[in-house]
C-alpha positions as CSV (number, residue, x, y, z in Angstrom):
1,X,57.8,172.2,79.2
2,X,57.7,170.2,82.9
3,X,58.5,172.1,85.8
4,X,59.6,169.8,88.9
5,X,59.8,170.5,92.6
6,X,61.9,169.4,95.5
7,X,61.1,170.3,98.7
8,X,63.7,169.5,101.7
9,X,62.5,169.6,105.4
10,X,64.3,171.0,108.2
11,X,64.7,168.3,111.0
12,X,61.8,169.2,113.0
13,X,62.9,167.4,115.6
14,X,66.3,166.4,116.7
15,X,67.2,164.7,120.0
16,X,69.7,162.5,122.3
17,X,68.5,160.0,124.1
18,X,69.9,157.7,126.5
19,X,68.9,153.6,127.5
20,X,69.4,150.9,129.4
21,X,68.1,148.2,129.6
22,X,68.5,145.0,131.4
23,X,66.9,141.3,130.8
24,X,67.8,137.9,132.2
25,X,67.5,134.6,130.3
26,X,66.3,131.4,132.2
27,X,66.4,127.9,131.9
28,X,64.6,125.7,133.4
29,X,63.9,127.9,136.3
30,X,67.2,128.9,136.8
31,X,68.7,132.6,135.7
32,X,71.6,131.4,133.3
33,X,73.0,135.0,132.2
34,X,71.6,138.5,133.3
35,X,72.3,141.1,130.3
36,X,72.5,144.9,130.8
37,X,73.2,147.1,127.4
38,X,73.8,151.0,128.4
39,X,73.9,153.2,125.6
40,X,73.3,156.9,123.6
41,X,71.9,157.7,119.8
42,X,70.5,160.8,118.5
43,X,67.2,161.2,116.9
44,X,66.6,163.3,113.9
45,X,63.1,163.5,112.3
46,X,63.1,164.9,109.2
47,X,65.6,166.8,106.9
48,X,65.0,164.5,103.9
49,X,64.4,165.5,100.0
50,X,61.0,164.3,98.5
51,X,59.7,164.7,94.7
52,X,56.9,167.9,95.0
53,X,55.3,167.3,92.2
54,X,55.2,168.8,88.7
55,X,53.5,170.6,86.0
56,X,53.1,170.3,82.6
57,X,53.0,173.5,80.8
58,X,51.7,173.3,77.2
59,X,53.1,175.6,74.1
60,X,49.8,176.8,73.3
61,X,48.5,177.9,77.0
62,X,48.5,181.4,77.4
63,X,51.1,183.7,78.8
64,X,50.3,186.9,78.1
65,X,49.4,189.8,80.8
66,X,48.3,187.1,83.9
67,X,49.1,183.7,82.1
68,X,47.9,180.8,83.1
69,X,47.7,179.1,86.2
70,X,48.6,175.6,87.3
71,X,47.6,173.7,90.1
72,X,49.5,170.3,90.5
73,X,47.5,169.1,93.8
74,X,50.4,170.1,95.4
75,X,52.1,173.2,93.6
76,X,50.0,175.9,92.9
77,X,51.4,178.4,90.2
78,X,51.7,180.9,87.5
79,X,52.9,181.3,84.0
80,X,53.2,184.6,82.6
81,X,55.5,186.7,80.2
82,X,56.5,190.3,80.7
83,X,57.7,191.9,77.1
84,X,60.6,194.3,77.8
C-alpha cells in the first residue's frame, strides 16, 4: 500500500502595492517621449498545493499493538491495527 500527502499553504503573505514609474527615451541627445505608467496589483505568497511525499507500506511489516513506523524524510508516521 502507498500512502501520499498533499500539503496546501496558507498565503503567508498577501499585499497591495502601488507604482509608478516614469522614464524618458532620448535620441541623439534630445528627450523624444517621456513615459509615466501608474498602476496597483496584489501580492500573494503562498497558498499553493505541493506533493509531501509518500510511504510505502509493505504486507508483511508489522501492525500489531504499536506497528511500524515510517519515516519518508518528510512524513513521519505510524501503522498500527486495533482488533475490535
Amino acid at each position: 500500500m502507498k500512502y501520499y500527502w498533499r500539503e496546501k499553504d496558507k498565503p503567508w503573505l498577501t499585499s497591495n502595492l502601488s507604482f509608478e514609474l516614469q522614464t524618458k527615451v532620448e535620441l541623439f541627445n534630445t528627450e523624444v517621449v517621456e513615459v509615466t505608467a501608474q498602476g496597483e496589483v496584489e501580492l500573494t505568497v503562498g497558498g499553493k498545493w505541493f506533493n509531501a511525499g509518500h510511504g510505502d507500506v509493505e504486507y508483511c511489516n508489522n501492525t500489531d499493538d504499536s506497528g511500524t513506523y515510517y519515516d519518508t524524510g518528510f512524513i513521519k508516521f505510524w501503522v498500527n491495527q486495533e482488533n475490535s
